[in-house]
Every structure is written in structure tokens, then in C-alpha cells.
C-alpha positions as CSV (number, residue, x, y, z in Angstrom):
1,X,108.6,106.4,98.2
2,X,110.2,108.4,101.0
3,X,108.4,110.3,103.5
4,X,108.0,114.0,104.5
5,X,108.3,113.4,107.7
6,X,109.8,116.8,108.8
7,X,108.1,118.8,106.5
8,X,106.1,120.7,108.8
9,X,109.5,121.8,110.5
10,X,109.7,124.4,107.5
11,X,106.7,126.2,109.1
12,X,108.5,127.6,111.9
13,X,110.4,129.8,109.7
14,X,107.2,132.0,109.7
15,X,108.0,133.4,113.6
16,X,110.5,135.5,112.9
17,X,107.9,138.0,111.7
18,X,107.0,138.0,115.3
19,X,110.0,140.3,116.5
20,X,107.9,142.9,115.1
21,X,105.8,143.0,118.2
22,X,109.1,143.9,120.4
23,X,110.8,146.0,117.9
24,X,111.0,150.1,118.4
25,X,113.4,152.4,118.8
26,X,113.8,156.0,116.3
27,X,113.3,156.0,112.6
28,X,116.0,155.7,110.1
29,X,115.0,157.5,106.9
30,X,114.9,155.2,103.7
31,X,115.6,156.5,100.3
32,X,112.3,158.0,99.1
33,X,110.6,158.4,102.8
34,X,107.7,160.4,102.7
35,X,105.2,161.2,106.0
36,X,101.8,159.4,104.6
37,X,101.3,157.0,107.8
38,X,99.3,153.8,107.9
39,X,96.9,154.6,110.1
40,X,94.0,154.4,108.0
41,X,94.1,150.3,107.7
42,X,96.0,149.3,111.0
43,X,93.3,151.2,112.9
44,X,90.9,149.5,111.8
45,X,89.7,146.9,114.5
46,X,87.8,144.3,112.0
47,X,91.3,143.6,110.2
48,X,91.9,140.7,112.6
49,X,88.9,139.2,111.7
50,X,88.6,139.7,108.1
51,X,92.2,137.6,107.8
52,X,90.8,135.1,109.6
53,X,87.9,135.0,107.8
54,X,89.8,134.7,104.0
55,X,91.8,131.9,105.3
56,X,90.9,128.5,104.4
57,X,90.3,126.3,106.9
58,X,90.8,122.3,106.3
59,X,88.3,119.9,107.7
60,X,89.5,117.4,110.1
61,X,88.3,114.3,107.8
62,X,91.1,115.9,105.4
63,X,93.5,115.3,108.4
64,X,92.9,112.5,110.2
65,X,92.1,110.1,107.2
66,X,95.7,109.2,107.6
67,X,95.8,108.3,111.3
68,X,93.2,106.1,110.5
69,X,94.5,104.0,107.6
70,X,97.8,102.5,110.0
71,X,96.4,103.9,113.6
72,X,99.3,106.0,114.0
73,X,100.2,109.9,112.9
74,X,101.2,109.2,108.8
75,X,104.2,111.0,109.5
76,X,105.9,108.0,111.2
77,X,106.2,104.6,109.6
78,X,103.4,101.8,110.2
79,X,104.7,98.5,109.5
80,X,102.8,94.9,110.1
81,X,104.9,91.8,109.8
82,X,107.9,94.0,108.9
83,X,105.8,95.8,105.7
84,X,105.8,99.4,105.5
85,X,101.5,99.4,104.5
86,X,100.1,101.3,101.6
87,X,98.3,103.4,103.4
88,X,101.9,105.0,104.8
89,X,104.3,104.4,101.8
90,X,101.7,105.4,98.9
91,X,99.7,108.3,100.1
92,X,100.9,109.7,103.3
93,X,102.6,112.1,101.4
94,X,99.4,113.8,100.8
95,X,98.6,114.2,104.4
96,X,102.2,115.5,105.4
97,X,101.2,118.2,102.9
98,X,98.0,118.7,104.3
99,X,99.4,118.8,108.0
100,X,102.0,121.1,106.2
101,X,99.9,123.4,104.8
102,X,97.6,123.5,107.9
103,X,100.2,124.8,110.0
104,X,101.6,127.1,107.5
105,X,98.5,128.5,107.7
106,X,97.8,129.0,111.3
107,X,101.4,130.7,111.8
108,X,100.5,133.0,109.2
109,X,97.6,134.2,111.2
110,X,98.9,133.6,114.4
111,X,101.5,136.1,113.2
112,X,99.4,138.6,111.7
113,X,96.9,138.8,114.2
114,X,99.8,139.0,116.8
115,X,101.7,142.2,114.9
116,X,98.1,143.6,114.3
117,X,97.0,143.4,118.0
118,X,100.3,144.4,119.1
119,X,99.6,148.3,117.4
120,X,103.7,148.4,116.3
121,X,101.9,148.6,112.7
122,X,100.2,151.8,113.9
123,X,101.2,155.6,113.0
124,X,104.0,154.3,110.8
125,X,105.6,156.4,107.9
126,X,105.5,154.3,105.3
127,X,108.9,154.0,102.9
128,X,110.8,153.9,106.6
129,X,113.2,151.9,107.6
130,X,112.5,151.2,111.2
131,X,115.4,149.7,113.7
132,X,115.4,146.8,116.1
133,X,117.9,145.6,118.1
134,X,118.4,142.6,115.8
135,X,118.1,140.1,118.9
136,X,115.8,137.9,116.0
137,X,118.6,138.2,113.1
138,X,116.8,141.5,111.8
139,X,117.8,144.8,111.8
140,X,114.9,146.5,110.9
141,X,111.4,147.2,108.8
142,X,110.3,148.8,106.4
143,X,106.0,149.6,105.4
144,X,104.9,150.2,102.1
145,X,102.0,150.9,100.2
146,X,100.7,150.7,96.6
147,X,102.4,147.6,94.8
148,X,101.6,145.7,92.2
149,X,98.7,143.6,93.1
150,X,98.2,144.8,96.7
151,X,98.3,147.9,98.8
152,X,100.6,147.2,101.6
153,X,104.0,145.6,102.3
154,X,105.9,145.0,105.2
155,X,110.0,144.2,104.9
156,X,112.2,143.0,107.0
157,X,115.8,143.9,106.6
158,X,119.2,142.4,107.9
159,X,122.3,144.1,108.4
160,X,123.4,146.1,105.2
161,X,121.6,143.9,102.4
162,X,119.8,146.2,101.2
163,X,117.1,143.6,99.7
164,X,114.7,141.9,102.5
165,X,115.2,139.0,103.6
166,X,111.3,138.6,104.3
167,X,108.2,140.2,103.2
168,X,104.4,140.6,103.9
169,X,102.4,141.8,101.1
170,X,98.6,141.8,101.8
171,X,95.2,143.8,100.1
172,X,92.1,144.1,101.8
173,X,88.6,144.1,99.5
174,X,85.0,144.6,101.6
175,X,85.7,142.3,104.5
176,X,88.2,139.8,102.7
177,X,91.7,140.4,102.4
178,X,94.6,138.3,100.0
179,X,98.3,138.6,100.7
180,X,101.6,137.2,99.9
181,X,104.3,136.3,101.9
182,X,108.2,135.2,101.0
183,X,110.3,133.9,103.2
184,X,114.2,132.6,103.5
185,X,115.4,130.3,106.4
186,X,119.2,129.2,107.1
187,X,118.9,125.5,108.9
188,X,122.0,123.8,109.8
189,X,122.6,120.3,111.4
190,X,126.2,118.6,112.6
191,X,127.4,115.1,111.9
192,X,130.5,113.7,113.1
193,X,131.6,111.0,111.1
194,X,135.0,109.0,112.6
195,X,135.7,112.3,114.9
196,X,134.9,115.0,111.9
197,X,132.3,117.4,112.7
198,X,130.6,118.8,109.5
199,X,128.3,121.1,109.6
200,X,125.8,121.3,107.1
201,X,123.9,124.6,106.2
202,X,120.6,124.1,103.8
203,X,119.0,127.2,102.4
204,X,115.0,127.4,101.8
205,X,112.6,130.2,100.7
206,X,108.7,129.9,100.8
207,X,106.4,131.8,99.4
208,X,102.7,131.6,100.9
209,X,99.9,133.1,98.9
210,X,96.0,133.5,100.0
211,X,92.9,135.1,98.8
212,X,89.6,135.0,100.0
213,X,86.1,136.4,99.4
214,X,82.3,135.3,100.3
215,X,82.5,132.3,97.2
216,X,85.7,131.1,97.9
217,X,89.2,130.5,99.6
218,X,92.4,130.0,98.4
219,X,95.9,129.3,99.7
220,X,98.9,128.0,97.5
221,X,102.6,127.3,99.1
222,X,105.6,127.2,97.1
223,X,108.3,125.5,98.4
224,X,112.7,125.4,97.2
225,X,115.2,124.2,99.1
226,X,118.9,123.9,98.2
227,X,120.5,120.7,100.0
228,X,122.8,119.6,97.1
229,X,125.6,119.9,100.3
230,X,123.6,117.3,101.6
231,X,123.2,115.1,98.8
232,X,127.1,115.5,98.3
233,X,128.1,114.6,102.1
234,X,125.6,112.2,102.2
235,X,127.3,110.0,99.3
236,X,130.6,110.8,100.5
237,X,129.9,108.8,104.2
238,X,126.5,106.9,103.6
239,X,128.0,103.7,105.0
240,X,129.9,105.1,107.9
241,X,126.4,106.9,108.7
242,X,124.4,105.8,111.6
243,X,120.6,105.0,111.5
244,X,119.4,107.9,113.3
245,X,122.1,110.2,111.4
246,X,120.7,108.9,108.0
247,X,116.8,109.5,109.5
248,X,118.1,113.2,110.7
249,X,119.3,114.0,106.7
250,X,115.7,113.3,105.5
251,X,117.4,112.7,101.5
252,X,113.6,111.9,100.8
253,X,112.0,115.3,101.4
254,X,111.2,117.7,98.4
255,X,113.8,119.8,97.3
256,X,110.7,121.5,95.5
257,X,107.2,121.9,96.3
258,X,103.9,123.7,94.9
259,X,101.0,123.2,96.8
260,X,97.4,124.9,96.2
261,X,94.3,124.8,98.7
262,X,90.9,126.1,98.3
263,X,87.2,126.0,99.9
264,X,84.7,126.9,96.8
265,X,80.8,125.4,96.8
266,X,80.9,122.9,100.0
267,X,84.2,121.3,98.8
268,X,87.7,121.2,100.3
269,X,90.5,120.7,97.4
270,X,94.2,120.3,97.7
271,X,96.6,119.3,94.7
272,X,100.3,119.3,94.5
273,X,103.6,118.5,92.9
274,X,106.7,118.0,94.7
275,X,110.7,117.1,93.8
276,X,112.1,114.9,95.4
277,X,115.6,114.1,93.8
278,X,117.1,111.9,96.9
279,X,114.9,109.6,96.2
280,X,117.3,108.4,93.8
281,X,120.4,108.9,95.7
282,X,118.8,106.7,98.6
283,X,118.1,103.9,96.1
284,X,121.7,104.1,94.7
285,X,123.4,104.2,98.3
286,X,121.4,101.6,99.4
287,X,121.7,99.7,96.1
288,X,117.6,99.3,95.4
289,X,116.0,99.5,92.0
290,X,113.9,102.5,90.7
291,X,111.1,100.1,90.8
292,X,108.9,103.4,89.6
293,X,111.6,104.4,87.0
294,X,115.2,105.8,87.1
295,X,113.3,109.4,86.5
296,X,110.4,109.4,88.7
297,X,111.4,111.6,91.5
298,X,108.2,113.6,91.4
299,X,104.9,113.0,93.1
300,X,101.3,114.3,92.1
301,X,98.6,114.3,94.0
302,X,94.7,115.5,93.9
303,X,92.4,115.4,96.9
304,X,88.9,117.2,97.7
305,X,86.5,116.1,100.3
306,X,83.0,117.3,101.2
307,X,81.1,118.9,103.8
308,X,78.2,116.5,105.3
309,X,78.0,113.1,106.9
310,X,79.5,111.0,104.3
311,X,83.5,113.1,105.7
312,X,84.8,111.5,102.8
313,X,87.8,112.0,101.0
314,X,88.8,111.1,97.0
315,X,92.4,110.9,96.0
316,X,94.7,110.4,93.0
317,X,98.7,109.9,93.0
318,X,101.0,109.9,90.5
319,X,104.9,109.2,89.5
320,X,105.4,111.1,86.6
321,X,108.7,111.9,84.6
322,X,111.1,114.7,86.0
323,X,110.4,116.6,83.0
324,X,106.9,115.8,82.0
325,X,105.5,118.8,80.6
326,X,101.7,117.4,79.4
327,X,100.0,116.0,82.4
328,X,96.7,115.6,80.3
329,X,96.3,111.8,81.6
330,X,99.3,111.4,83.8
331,X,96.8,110.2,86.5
332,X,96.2,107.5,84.5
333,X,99.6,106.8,82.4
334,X,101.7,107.4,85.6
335,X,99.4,105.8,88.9
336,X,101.2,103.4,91.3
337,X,99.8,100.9,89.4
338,X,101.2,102.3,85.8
339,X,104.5,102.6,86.8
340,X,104.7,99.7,89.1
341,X,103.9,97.6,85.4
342,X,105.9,99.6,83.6
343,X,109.7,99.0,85.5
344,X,108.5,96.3,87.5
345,X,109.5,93.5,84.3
346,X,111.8,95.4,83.2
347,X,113.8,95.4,86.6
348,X,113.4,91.9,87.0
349,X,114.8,91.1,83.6
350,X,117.6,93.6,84.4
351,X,118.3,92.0,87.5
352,X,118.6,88.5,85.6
353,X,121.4,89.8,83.9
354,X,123.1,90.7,86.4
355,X,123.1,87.6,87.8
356,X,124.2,86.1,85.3
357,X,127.6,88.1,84.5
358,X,131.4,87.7,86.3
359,X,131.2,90.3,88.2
360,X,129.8,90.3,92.1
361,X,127.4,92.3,92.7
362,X,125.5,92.0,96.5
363,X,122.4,94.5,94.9
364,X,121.1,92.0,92.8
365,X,119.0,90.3,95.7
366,X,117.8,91.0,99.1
367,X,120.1,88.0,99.4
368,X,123.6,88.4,100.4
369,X,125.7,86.5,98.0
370,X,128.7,87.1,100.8
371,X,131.2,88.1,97.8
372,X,130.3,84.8,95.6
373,X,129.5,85.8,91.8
374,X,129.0,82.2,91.3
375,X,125.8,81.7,93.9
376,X,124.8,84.6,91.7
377,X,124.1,83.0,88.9
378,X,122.9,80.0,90.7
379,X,120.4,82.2,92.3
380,X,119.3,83.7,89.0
381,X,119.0,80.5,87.5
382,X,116.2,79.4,90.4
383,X,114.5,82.5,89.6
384,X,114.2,81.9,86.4
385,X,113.2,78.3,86.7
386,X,110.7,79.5,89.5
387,X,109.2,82.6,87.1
388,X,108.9,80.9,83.9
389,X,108.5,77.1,85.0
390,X,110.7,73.7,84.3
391,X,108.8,73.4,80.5
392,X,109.4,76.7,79.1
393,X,113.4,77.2,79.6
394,X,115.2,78.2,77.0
395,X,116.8,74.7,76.3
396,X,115.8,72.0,74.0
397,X,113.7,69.5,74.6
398,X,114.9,66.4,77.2
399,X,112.9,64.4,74.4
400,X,115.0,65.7,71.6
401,X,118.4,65.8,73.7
402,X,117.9,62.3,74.8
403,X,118.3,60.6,78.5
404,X,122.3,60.4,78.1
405,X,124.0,63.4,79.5
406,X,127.4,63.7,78.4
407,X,130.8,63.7,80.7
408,X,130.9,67.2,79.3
409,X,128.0,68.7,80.5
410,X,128.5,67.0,83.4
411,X,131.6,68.8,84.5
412,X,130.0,71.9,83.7
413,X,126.8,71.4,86.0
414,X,129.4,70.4,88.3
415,X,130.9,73.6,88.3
416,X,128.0,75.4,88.2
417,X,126.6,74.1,91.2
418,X,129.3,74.8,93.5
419,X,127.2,75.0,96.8
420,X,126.9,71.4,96.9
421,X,123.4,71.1,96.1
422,X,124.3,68.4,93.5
423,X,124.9,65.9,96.2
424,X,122.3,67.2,98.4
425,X,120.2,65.6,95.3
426,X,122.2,63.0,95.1
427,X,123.1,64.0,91.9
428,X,126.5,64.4,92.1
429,X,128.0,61.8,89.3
430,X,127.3,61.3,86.1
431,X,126.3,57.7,86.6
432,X,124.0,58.8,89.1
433,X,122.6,61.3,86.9
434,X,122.1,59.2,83.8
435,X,120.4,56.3,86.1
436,X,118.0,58.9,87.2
437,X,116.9,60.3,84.0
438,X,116.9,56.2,82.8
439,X,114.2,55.1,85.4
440,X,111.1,53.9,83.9
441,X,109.7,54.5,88.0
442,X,110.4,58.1,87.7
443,X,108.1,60.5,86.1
444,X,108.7,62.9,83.4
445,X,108.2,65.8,85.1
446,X,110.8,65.0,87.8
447,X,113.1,63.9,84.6
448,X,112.6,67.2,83.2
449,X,113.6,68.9,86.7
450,X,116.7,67.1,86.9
451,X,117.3,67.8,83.1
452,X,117.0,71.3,83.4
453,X,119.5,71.0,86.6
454,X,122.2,69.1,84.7
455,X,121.5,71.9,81.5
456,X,121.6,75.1,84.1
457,X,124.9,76.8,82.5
458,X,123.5,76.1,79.1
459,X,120.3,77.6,80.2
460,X,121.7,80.4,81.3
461,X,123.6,80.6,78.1
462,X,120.7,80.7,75.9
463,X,119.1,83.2,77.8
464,X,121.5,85.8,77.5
465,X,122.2,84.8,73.8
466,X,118.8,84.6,72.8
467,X,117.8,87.5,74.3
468,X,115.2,85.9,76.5
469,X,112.7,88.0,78.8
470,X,110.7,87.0,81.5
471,X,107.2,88.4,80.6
472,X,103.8,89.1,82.2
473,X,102.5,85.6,80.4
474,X,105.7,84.0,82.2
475,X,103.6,85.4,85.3
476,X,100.3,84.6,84.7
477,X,101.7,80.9,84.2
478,X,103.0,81.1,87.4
479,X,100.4,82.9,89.8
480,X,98.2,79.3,88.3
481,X,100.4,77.0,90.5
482,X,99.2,75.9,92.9
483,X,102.0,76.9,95.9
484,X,102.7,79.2,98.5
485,X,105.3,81.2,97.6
486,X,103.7,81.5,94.3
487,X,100.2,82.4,96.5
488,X,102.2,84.8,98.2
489,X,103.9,86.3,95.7
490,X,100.4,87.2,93.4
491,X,99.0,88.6,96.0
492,X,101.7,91.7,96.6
493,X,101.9,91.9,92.6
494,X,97.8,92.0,92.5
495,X,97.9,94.3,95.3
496,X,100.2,96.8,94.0
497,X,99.2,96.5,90.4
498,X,95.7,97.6,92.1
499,X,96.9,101.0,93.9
500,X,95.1,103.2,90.6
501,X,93.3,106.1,90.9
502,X,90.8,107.3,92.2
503,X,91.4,106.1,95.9
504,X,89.1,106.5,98.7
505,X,89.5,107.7,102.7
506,X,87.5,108.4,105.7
507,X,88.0,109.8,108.8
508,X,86.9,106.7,111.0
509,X,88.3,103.7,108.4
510,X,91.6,105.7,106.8
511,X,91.7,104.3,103.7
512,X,88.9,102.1,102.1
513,X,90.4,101.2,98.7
514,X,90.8,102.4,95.2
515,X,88.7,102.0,92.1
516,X,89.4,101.6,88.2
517,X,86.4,102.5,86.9
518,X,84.4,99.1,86.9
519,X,85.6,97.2,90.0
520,X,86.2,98.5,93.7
521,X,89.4,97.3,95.4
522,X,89.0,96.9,99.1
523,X,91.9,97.6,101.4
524,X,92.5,95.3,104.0
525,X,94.6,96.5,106.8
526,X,95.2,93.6,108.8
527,X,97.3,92.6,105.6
528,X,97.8,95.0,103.6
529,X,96.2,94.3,100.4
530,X,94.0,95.3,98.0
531,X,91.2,92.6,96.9
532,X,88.0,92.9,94.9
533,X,85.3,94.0,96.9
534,X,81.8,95.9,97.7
535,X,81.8,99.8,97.1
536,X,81.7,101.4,100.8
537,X,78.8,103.2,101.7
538,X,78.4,106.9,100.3
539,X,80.9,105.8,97.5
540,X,79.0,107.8,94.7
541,X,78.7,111.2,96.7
542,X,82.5,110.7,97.3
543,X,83.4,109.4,93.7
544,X,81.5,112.0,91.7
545,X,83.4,114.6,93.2
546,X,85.5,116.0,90.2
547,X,89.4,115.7,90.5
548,X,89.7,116.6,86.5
549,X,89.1,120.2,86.5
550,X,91.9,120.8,89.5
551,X,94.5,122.8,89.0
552,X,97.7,121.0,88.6
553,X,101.2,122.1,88.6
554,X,103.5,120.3,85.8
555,X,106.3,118.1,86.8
556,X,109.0,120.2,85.2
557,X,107.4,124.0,86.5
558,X,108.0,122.5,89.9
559,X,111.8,120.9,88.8
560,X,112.7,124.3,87.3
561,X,111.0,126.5,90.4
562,X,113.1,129.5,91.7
563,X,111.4,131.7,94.2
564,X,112.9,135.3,94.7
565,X,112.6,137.4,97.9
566,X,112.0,141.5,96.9
């Protein structure tokens, strides 16, 4: 999973409501003008603080949990021993949308307050269109009141279009007020690639929504960007692209984003749903598997925490399908851990084949086969020697094939083995071969190793034939050895096969773990893994706060999201 890590740049598309304050100049009559004025809200002096006051305002154990779990801002990558941790890769996410929607927030009343104190609000006609000097790429305002679903609106107009290109929509009831406001924002960025400069131009609108009153406090973002350009240019040059000019395209940010926030009965609640199609274009440029699944370029989350000492937080993630429409138990069917088990055997068994066939292909492996389809195969074959052990490759027995091994099979396990590992194990003859597997010294299970070497293109043969499949058992067999690559390699599968739902944070500790229902898994950031453990203190204050009855927005809604400014 990619990170946000620019997300909160979209905030700044709020300030251009600031030119307001600066903006004057005569009246331009608008189609249907009329000389009601809108003194009798901007005059009031408590509107300042009752917008203030209906704005939720997130706790800093919401915030912070994030710094905490890798001692650095979320935003940025932590990595121990060259391993981007958990706490960044799985759930940082969350916290870009919480810094996101933080800031979001605090423009939106810096702004207000700003255009309220500044009195240019004050002893306006309303259905005007008002000039500015269009210093700030607007050409002028418009107030209006009684719309559907609140009383005032502010526009702001550019050039001739004679639709807004931004607009503030906001009621006030008692000493609580609720509002709207939709925004567009042009953001262009320059590459060169060998000499060209291309300029790159990505389109966004946001629409911020809040609503407060003396029970509760609401805020929801919705988020749509259009970088397809991007996507496009990026595929076009990804290999003549630099580091830095990769970082600066951020492929892995949403391209569409629903967020809601709200402060009801001591509790602080936040649950999203982002698309984020470049995840799959990074995976295809770079040539990495969809470990989470070909169509899971959309991420869930749910997080509350609650007022008091315990400043804990509860959190659930999920990887659903594009186009998942029932999200009844898609915490559960579609967690890290769900969807890690679902592709994770399948992409090693699709990654078998692949070593297996003619054609070279460097994306098989972290391993760079330097242009060799035949250390393909032999690679595949050690895998699948390593995965399912020496005694259960599909071959028959040594027993029933006998100690002889034939000039015939000989030439083709010299073939095979073209790296010269046959003479490294001194292996390379038939005679030596057939006085090895004839020594009443040597043991069987060494017989059967050098067996199976001897046997590797028929091996391979049968497993493609047969339709063989390295399975979870195959696993299980080998986490039991004894070894440290095997060691090593149950302890990232346990580890990730753990990240389920709920999971658990705190301000001073980051993250503490995740739970399944029965058994606590405790993170350990020194090396990033996720063991049985002891439930952390104040676990069942944090874990009986309820995730269930959030409100969720469905993977396809989000997909099929179009926000219109008018």
C-alpha cells in the first residue's frame, strides 16, 4: 500500500476564499438582483463563535498515534533493517486522513472567521455580482439567500463562466451553524524527461460538509481528482523517471475519497473509503504482484477514540473489491490478513509458473535472473523443493525408480543445471551420480536430495502437467523445520496473516497490536511483528467501543463519485 503523503497539499485550495477580504470596487447587477441586504446575519457578532463552536475538533491521541508507532510523522516512510513497518505501510493511511481532515477543517474556519471579521460580508445586496480585480483568479462574488437546505450562499465567479467556480453554503440554528462548501483546484507540475518538458495539469474538486449542534458534530469530505494524464505519462517514461520525479507524481494517492468525522456522546469517530487506482499501475511498472488482489485498489477504514485517560484509539482496515457493493462483513472478509491469505498462494503458485515457462521474465523474483530463462526455472525448482520439501515432489519414489539413473536423464539434469552447480556437488557425471546414490555410507535422505537433483526437469514436468499447487499444508510442513530461513520466513507470514481487525493505538506507544476476537497480537517495534501476547492495559474500554454501527461509504459509491460545483 502506497501512501498519502501529500494529501494535506489539497487543503490549501481552500485560501482562495480569502481574496474576499481585499475584494471591492462597484456592483455589477446579476440577473434577478433585488436590494434585500445581508445585514441581518453578518452583523451579528456571535457568528464567529458559533462556527467555531459546530466544528469538530479531533483529539490529539487521534493524531499523534501515528508518530508514535515508527517515531516519525506517518506521512514519511519508517523503515528498520530496510522494512517499511506495519505501523506505516498498513494504517498510516488513516492518519494522513485524519491530518487531512484536520487541516481541512481549520482552513475552513480560518477562512470564515477571516471574511466574517473582515465586514466585506456586510450591507451586501444579495443576488449581486460583486467585482474584484481578479489578482486571486476570481473575478467576482455573488451572496445569496434561501436555498435548499441552508439560508445563505456565497459564489465566486471567474471570467465569463457563468457557473462558480467555488461556493460557500452555510445555515445557522440557535448558536450552531452547518454549511457546505465545493471547491475546484487546477495543480500543475513539470517533468523533463531526456530534454522534454511536460507539463502536467490535474484537476480536483472538494466538497466539505459540517453540522453541528449541543449533541453532536459532524464533518464529512469528499474528495475527486482527475490525473488519468498522469497515469498516462507516467507509463509512457516510468523507467527514464528519476527517484524524486516518481516520489513528486504520488501514483498512490486517491483519485477518490469520502471521508466522515463526528464528536457525539464522549467519542471521536472517523471512517473512510478512498480509490486509489495507481496502486496498480505502480505494481505493473515496477513489475510486483497484487499481493492484495489485481482489484483491490480501495481502502476502508473505521476509527473512534475516547475522551479520558485510557487516549486510546480502535481501528479497522480493509481491501475490498473496486466494485464491492455489500460491505456487511468486508472488515472481516477483506482485513490485511483476509486478503494477504487469499492472493498470497495463489501468487506464489502463479509465480511457479512463470518460472517454469521459455520465456524471461526478470518479475518473477526479487532476483535478477540477468536475461537467463534457464536460472528461472532453476530458481523455481529450489523454491519448490524449499516450500514443499525433498519427500513430497511430484516424482516417483527413488525406491520405486531404483538407484540407476539413466544416461538419459542424465544429459537432461545436465542441461538443466547450467550454472555449474552440478560440479560444485560433485555431481557432474553420471558415474559419479550413480556411485553416490549406490553408497551403503550415505543416508537416504541425502540419496533422496541428490535424486530429486538428477529428476529436477522431470519434476518440474509433472508439476505443470499435473497441475500441482503449493498449499497452506505444503506451509505448515515447512514452518516445522527446524532452519532459519524457514524461522524467518514464518515469522513475516504469522505476522502479516495477524494484521485483522480490530487494531489498537495510543498516543504514548503508537500502535499496540490487533486482536481476533480470542487472542491479542502484540506489536513489536523493534522488529516489526506481531506475536501472541498480554491485552494492554485499558484494552476493554478501548475494545468495546462500537466500530459496527459507523457509517460506511461502499467501495463502488466512492469508484463512481462525481462532485459538481453550482
Amino acid at each position: 500500500m502506497k501512501n498519502t503523503n501529500r494529501l494535506t497539499l489539497i487543503g490549501l485550495a481552500i485560501i482562495p476564499l480569502l481574496f474576499l477580504i481585499g475584494c471591492g470596487g462597484s456592483s455589477i447587477s446579476g440577473t434577478g438582483g433585488t436590494k434585500e441586504t445581508s445585514n441581518e446575519i453578518f452583523d451579528d457578532q456571535g457568528l464567529s463563535a458559533n462556527f467555531r463552536n459546530s466544528v469538530v475538533q479531533l483529539p490529539d491521541n487521534l493524531l499523534l498515534s501515528s508518530i508514535s508507532s515508527s517515531g516519525k510523522k506517518s506521512s514519511k516512510k519508517s523503515k528498520s533493517d530496510g522494512e517499511e513497518s506495519i505501523a506505516v505501510s498498513v494504517y498510516s493511511t488513516i492518519f494522513s486522513y485524519l491530518r487531512f481532515s484536520e487541516n481541512i477543517k481549520e482552513s475552513v474556519v480560518k477562512t470564515f472567521i477571516e471574511i466574517y471579521d473582515s465586514g466585506i460580508l456586510r450591507n451586501l445586496e444579495v443576488d449581486v455580482i460583486y467585482p474584484t480585480d481578479g489578482d486571486d483568479g476570481f473575478t467576482g462574488f455573488k451572496l445569496e439567500k434561501t436555498l435548499p437546505g441552508f439560508d445563505w450562499k456565497v459564489s465566486l465567479y471567474n471570467g465569463n463562466d457563468s457557473s462558480p467556480v467555488t461556493t460557500f453554503l452555510f445555515s445557522r440554528s440557535e448558536n450552531y451553524l452547518k454549511g457546505k462548501i465545493l471547491l475546484g483546484s487546477v495543480e500543475s507540475k513539470t517533468y523533463i524527461v531526456d530534454d522534454v518538458s511536460t507539463t502536467i495539469s490535474e484537476n480536483s474538486t472538494l466538497e466539505v460538509s459540517f453540522e453541528g449542534s449541543a449533541t453532536k458534530k459532524s464533518m464529512s469530505l469528499k474528495f475527486v481528482s482527475d490525473f488519468d494524464t498522469l497515469i498516462t505519462f507516467a507509463k509512457e517514461n516510468w523507467d527514464k523517471l528519476s527517484a524524486a520525479q516518481k516520489e513528486t507524481l504520488d501514483l498512490g494517492k486517491p483519485k477518490n475519497l469520502m471521508l466522515n468525522v463526528t464528536f457525539e456522546n464522549d467519542e471521536y469517530a472517523i471512517s473512510g473509503t478512498s480509490y486509489h487506482p495507481g496502486w496498480k499501475t505502480i505494481s505493473e511498472l515496477d513489475n510486483e504482484d497484487n499481493i492484495f488482489g489485481d482489484n483491490n485498489q480501495t481502502y476502508m477504514f473505521k476509527a473512534k477514540s475516547i475522551v479520558g485517560d485510557e487516549k486510546g484509539v480502535k481501528m479497522a482496515v480493509a481491501l475490498p473489491d473496486n466494485s464491492l457493493n455489500d460491505i456487511t462483513t468486508v472488515y472481516v472478509d477483506d482485513s490485511i490478513s483476509n486478503r494477504f491469505k487469499s492472493n498470497f498462494i495463489d501468487t506464489v503458485n502463479k509465480n511457479l509458473l512463470r518460472s517454469f515457462d521459455e520465456i524471461d521474465d526478470t518479475s518473477t523474483d526479487d532476483t535478477n535472473f540477468d536475461g537467463d530463462a534457464a536460472a528461472e526455472k532453476i530458481e523455481g525448482f529450489n523454491t519448490i523443493r524449499w516450500l514443499m520439501g525433498d519427500s513430497r515432489l511430484p516424482i516417483q519414489s527413488l525406491l520405486s525408480h531404483g538407484s540407476i539413473i539413466t544416461q538419459a536423464e542424465m544429459d537432461l539434469a545436465t542441461n538443466f543445471w547450467q550454472d555449474g552447480s552440478l560440479t560444485t556437488w560433485n555431481l557432474e557425471t553420471l558415474a559419479k551420480v550413480n556411485t553416490a546414490l549406490g553408497d551403503i555410507a550415505r543416508s537416504d535422505e541425502s540419496k533422496l536430495i541428490i535424486y530429486n537433483i538428477i529428476m529436477a526437469p522431470t519434476i518440474i514436468s509433472n508439476f505443470i502437467s499435473q497441475n500441482i499447487k503449493v498449499t497452506y499444508d505444503d506451509l505448515e510442513v515447512l514452518f516445522a523445520v527446524e532452519s532459519e530461513d524457514a524461522s524467518a520466513f514464518k515469522i513475516a507470514f504469522d505476522t502479516f496473516t495477524r494484521i485483522v481487525n480490530p487494531a489498537f493505538f495510543t498516543k504514548e506507544k503508537g500502535l499496540l497490536g490487533t486482536y481476533d476476537g480470542t487472542l491479542f497480537y502484540e506489536y513489536n517495534k523493534s522488529d516489526q511483528t506481531l506475536t501472541e501476547g498480554d491485552k494492554p492495559t485499558h484494552f476493554d474500554s478501548m475494545n468495546a467501543m462500537d466500530l459496527e454501527s459507523m457509517e460506511s461509504y461502499t467501495p463502488v459509491d466512492v469508484m463512481e463519485l462525481e462532485i459538481f460545483i453550482e
